[in-house]
N, C-alpha and C positions, 0 to 999 in steps of 0.2 A: 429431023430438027435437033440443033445441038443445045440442052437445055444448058448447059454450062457455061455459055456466050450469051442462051437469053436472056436470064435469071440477073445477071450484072446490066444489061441493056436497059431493060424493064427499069430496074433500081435507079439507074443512070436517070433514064426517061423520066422516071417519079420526081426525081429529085430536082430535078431542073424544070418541070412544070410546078412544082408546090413553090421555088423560089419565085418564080414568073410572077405568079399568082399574087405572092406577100408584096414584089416592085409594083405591080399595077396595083395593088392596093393602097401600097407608101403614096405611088403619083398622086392618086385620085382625092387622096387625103391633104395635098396641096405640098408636101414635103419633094418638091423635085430635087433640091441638093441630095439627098440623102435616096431615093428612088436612083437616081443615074450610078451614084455610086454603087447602089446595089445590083446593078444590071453593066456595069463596068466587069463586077467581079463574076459575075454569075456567066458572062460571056466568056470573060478571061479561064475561069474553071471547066467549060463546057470545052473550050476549044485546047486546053492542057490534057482533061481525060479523055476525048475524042480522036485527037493525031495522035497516030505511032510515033513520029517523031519525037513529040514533047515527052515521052514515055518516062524520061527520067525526074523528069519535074513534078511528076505525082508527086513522088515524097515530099518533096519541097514547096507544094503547094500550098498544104493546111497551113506550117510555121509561118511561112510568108503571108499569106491573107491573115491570119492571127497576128501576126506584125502588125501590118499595116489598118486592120480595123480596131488592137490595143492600143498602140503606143503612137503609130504614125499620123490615123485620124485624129484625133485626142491632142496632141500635142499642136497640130496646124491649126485645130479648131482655138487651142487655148491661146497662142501666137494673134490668132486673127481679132482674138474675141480683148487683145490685149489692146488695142488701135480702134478701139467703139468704144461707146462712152455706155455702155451694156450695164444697167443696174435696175435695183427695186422701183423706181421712178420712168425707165429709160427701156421697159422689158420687151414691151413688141415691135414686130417688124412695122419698118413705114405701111403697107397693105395693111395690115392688122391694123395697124391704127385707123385707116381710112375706114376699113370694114366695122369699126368700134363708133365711128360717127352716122355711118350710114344705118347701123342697126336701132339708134335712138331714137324713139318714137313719141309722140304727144297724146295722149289719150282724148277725145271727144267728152267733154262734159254734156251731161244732158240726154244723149242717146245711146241709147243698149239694148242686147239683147241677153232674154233669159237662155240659161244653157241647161243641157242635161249629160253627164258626163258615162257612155253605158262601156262595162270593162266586155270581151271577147270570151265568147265560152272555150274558145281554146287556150287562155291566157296560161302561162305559168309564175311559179312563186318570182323567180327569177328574170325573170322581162315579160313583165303584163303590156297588152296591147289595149287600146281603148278607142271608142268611136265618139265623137263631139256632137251635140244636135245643137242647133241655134233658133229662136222663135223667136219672132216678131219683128218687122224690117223698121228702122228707126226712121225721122223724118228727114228732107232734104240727101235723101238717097237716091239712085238710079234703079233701086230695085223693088221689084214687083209679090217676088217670092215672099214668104210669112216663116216656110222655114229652110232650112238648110244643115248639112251633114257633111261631116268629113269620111275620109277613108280610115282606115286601124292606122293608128300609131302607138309610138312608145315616147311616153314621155321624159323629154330628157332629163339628162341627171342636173344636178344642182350648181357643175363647175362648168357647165357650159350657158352660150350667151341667151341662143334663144332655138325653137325649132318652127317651120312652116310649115304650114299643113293646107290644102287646099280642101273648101268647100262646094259642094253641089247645091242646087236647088231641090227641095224633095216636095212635090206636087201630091203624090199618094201615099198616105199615111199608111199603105200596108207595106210600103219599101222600110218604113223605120225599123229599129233594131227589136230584136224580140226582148234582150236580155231588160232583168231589173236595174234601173239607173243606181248608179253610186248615189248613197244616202249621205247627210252636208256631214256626220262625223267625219265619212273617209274623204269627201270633197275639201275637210281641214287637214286631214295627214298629205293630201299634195297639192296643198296650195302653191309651195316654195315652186316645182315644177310647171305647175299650170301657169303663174305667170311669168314664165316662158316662152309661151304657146304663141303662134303668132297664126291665126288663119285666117285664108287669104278668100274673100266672096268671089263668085263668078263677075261682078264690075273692077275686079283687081282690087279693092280697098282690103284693108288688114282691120281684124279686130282683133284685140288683147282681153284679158282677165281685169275686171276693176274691183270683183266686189266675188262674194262666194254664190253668189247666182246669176249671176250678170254678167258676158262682155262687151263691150265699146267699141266704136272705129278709133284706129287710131292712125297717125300723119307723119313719115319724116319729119324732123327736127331741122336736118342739114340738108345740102341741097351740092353734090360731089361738082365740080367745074372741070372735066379729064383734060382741059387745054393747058393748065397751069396747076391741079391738085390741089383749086379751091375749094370752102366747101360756104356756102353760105346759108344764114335761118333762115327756115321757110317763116317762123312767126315773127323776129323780128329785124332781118335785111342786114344781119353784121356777119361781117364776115373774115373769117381765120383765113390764113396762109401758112405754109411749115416753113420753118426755120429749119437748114439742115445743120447747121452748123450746133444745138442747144438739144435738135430731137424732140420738138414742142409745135403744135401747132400754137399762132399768135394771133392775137387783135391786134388790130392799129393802134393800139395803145400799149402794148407788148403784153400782154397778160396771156399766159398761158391756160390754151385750151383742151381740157380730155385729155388722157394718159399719153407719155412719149414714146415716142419710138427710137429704136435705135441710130446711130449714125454714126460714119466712121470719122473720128477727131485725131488720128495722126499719131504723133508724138506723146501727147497731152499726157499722156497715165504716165510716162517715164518721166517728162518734166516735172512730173506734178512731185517726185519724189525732192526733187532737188528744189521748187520754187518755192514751195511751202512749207514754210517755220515748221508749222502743227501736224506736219508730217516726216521733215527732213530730220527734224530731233529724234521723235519716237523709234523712228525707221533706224540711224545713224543706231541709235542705243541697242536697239533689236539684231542688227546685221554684227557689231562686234559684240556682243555676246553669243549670237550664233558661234561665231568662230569660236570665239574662246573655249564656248560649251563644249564642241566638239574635239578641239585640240585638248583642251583637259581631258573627257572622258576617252579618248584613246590613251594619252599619255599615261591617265592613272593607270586603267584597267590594263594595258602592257604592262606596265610596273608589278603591279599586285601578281598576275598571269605569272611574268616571268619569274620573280621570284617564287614562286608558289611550286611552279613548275623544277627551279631547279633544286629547291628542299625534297621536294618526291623522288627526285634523280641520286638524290645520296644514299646508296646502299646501306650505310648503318644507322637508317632511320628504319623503326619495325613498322609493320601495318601500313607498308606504304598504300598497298592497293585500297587499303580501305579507305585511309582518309584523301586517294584521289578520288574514289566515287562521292566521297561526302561532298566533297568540294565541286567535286559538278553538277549537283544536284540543284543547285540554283537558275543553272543554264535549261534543266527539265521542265521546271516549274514554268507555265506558260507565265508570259512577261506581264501582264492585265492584271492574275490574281497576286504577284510579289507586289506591282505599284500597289496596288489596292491596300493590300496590311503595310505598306510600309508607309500609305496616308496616315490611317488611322495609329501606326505608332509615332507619328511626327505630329500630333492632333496639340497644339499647345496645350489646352485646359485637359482633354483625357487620356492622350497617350503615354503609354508606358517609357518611353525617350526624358519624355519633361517629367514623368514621377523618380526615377531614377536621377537626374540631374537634381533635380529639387531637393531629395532628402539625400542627395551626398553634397550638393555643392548650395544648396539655395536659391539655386536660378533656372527659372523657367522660359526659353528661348523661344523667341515670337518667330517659326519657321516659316509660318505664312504669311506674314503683313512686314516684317525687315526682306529689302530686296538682298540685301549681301545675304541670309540667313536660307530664303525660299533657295534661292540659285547654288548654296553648300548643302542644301538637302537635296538636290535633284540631282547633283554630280555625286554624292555618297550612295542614293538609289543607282543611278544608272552603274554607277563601281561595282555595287552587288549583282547587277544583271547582266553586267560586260567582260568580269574577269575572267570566268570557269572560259569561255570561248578563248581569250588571249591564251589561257594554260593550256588547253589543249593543244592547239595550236604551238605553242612554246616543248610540252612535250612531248609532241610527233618528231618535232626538229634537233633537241637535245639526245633522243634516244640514236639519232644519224652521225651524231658526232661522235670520232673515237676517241677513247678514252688514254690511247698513247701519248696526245698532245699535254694531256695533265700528268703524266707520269715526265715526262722529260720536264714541263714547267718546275715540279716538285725536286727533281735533280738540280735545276737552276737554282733554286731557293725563294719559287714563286707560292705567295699561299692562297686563300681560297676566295679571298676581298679581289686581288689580284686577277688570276684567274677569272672571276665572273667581270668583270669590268673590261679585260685586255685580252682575253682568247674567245669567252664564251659570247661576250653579248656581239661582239664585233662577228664572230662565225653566222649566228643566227639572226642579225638584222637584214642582210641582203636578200633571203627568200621569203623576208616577213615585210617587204616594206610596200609590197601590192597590196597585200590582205590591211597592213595598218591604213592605206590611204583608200582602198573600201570602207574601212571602218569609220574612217573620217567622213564618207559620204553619207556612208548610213545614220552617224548620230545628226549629219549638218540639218538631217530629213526627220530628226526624232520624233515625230507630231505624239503616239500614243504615250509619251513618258509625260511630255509637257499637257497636253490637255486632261489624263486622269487624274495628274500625280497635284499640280498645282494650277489647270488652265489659266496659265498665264499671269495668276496673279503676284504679288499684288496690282494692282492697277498703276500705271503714269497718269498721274495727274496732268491735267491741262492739253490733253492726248486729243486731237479730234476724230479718233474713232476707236473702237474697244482693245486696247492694245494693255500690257503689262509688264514689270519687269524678266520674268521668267519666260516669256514669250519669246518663238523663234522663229525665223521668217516663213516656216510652213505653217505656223499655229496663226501666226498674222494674217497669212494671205486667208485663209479659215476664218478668219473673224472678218475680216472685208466682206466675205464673199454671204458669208450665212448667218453672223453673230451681227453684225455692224446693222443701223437703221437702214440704211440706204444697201444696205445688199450690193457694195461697188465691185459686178463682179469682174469689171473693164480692168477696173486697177490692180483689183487680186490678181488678174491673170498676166501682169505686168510684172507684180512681181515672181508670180509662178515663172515665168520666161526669164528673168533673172537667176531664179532659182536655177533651173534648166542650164544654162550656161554657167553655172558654177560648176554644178555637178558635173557637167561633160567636158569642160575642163580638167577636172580632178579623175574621170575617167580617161581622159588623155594620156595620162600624165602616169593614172596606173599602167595602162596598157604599153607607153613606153620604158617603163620600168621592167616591165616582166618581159619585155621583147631585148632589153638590154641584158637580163640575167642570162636569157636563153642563149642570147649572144657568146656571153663570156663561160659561160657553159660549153658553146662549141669551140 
């Protein structure tokens, strides 16, 4: 036997039974989009390391499935989810929603039974198991038995709707549980739990929790129609219809019933940019300052970079190396704890910014509540965390150029203003101009500089949803999606997909760029 074939085989085998295992798990759990997907790939991988054929696509398997379940699942999902009207009102599927009707139940006033709730002598701290007893059969029942018993369960937790549990009849009282019943202390620590509970008698009726010794029959509410996905009351004969187009079920008088579900509305989130005042304003404001934000913090931070860069590059400055490290020590400092003090130094009433302005000049600068003032403190911030990267950069490329070209300018009667304007900046923009319009994508995405440094404030007034001056279209779709009442996370992802097509335009555009130098290269 060749252990050096089994040993990989075995592993092989493990690995793709442990996947199986977790897909049939996803099914069972009613997630089938997301089970098939997982069994797409698990087949796909099985039948890549399995053929000699596929032998070279080993390597290229992991990155690829890392593709495709970071950036390619994620983005189709965020595209899909942009074309539903998906938000804090609108969150469950249509099923879900039915299953939220059908689980509504009426409690029986008047008949109950007492319960005894006994915990399992093999219980742990960590998932205790419990057995239900029931005594005394109420009036206008079919049942004959006095008591009844469930099997061991675990009671659910607090974010789920409810759990079933089926009942036996127990005729001999030596079948009942040995253990001491829960005392009504710990019968109040899971209350929240127990009425949950839903068990079920041997006549099929349900009883629920009414009281801390007692539970009741209880009765659907609704009554599902499968020919049309009506559902009508069993106590009072009205009856709802869904609306797909709103994601509501409705009365005949349109009043919406029970939480909505989702549905797919089209267009509607991208319209809704353009039809609506209380949106087309905020938005319009937010999208050209995006740009602006971005095309400023490159332009500065090149600027500051470049010159910085070619002051280090003059031999008859001393210390050069030194003060290049000081200077990029800014670029070390993770970006979170610089926002952070340069908050608190831009603090109108306590920072060290306005004490300084104050006792030189008398005026104390409202950074956070003036939009023109918030938006000149966030491009000064982001200048201190963007330039040391331009320097670098600026002199990796000055160290490549040779310094003949300035010795003949200097024969010419070219001087140093000259010279940086007309040989040097023109030499070093062509292999800087991918990296600048990276740079332009990375700030158009800035989310951590806006949400620490100023989240979005000051506020637009008259805004219909939580939006700001200083706000940029990643920090908005954020506020749609998590900050806003309605949780619109249909529209945030409208404009995430907008976002997305900016950026992959601007990644075109680098990528044609570096394909044209390579060009003029060869």
């Amino acid at each position: 036997m060749n252990i050096r074939k089994l040993v990989p085989n075995l592993i092989y085998t493990l690995v793709v039974a442990a996947l199986l295992y977790v897909d049939i798990r996803i099914f069972l759990s009613g997630h089938d989009v997301l089970g098939f997907s997982l069994l797409l790939l698990v087949a796909l991988g099985a039948f890549v390391y399995a053929w000699k054929g596929a032998y070279a696509y080993r390597y290229l398997f992991p990155s690829l499935m890392a593709f495709g379940v970071f950036v390619l699942l994620p983005l189709i999902y965020t595209v899909y989810i942009a074309f539903t009207n998906y938000s804090a009102v609108n969150l469950l599927t249509f099923h879900e929603a039915q299953k939220y009707f059908q689980r509504e139940t009426q409690v029986t006033v008047g008949q109950s039974y007492q319960f005894k709730l006994y915990p399992l002598a093999e219980k742990t701290e960590s998932d205790p198991s419990f057995r239900l007893m029931l005594q005394g059969a109420p009036a206008g029942t079919n049942l004959t038995a006095q008591t009844f018993l469930t099997g061991s369960f675990v009671l659910p937790p607090v974010n789920e709707l409810q759990l079933e549990v089926r009942a036996a009849a127990v005729a001999d009282t030596n079948a009942l549980p040995k253990e001491t019943p829960l005392a009504m202390r710990d019968i109040i620590k899971l209350r929240e739990p127990l009425k949950k509970l839903r068990v079920i008698l041997p006549d099929e009726s349900q009883v629920a929790m009414i009281g801390m010794t007692s539970f009741a029959p209880s009765v659907p509410v609704w009554v599902l129609d499968e020919a049309d996905n009506t559902f009508s009351n069993r106590l009072s004969g009205e009856i709802i219809r869904p609306d797909f187009k709103t994601g509501f079920y409705l009365t005949r008088q349109g009043q919406r019933i029970g939480p909505g579900f989702r549905v797919t509305i089209g267009f509607k989130n991208f319209l809704k940019i353009i039809e609506d005042e209380s949106i087309r304003g905020p938005f319009a404001t937010i999208f050209v300052w995006t740009v602006m934000f971005a095309l400023l913090s490159v332009l500065l931070t090149f600027a500051l970079g470049f010159l910085l860069a070619v002051l280090l590059e003059w031999k008859a400055l001393r210390g050069r190396r030194l003060l290049r490290s000081l200077l990029i020590l800014p670029y070390a400092v993770p970006a979170f704890i610089s926002i952070l003090i340069f908050k608190g130094l831009f603090n109108p009433q306590f920072g060290e910014i306005n004490t300084i302005l104050f006792s030189l000049f008398g005026i104390r600068p409202e950074w956070t509540t003036d939009p023109f003032l918030a938006r000149s403190m966030i491009l000064i911030v982001n200048l201190w965390l963007g330039y040391p990267y331009m320097m670098i950069l600026c002199t990796g490329i000055l160290q490549s150029v040779p310094s003949d070209i300035y010795e003949a300018s200097a024969i010419d009667g070219g001087g140093p203003v000259s010279d940086l304007f007309k040989m040097t900046l023109p030499l070093i923009l062509p292999p800087l101009k991918p990296l600048l319009i990276a740079s332009f994508a990375f700030n158009f995405n800035n989310f951590l500089l806006i949400f620490l440094l100023t989240n979005g404030a000051p506020q637009i007034v008259g805004a219909q949803s939580v939006v700001g001056y200083t706000d940029i279209l990643v920090t908005y779709t954020f506020n749609l999606a998590f900050r806003d009442s309605g949780s619109n996370f249909g529209f945030a992802s409208a404009i995430a997909s907008i976002i997305f097509i900016i950026v992959s335009i601007l990644s075109y555009i680098n990528l044609k760029a570096a394909t044209r130098k390579d060009e003029q290269r060869a």
